[in-house]
N, C-alpha and C positions, 0 to 999 in steps of 0.2 A: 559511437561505440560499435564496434561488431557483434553481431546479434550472437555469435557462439559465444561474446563475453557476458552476454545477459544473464544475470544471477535469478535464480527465479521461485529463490526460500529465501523467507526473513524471517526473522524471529521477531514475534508482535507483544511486546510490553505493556498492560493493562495499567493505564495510568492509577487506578483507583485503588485495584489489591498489589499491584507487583508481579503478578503474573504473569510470565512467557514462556510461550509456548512456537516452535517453528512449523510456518506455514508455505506451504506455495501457491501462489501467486498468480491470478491467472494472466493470461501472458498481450490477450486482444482486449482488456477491458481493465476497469478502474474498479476497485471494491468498494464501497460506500461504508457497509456496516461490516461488525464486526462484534459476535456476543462473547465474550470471556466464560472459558468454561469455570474457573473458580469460584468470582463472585458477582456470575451474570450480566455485569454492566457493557453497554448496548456502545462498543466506538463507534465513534462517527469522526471523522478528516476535520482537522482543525481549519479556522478560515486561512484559505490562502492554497492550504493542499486538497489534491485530485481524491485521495484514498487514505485509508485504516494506514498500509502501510509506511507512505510517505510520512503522516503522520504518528504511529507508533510503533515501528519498525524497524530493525536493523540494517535494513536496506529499502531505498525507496524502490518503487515501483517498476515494470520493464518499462511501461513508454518513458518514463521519467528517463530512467537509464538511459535509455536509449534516443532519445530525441534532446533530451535535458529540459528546466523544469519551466523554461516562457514557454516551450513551441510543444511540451508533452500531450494534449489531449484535443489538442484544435486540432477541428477536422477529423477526427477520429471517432467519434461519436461517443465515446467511454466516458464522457464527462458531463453528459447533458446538453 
């Protein structure tokens, strides 16, 4: 993907109340957590995904985007 197509807001869907809210994203790292302003509850990246967003998001992630989701955060240091 061309990095001018990198989308870099998703809208993050709080599994628990419902809640979304659009956020951006930051663009050299993977987000981890993520507190819902509603009803407080603390996301965390389901197993398998890098970030909040991948997992509760209307758009995954820029490295995701843009690397796609085997080769997204190897080597990148955004993922531990």
């Amino acid at each position: 993907m061309n990095p001018a197509e990198i989308v870099t807001v998703s809208v993050l869907t709080c599994p628990a109340c419902g809640h979304a809210r659009a956020e951006t994203m930051p663009t050299d790292a993977c987000q981890w957590y993520y507190q819902c302003e509603a009803c407080h509850t603390l996301l965390k990246p389901k197993p398998g995904d890098c970030c909040v967003y991948c997992s509760y998001g209307s758009v995954p992630c820029p490295p995701i985007q843009s690397a796609g989701k085997a080769d997204a955060c190897h080597g990148r240091g955004c993922c531990g």
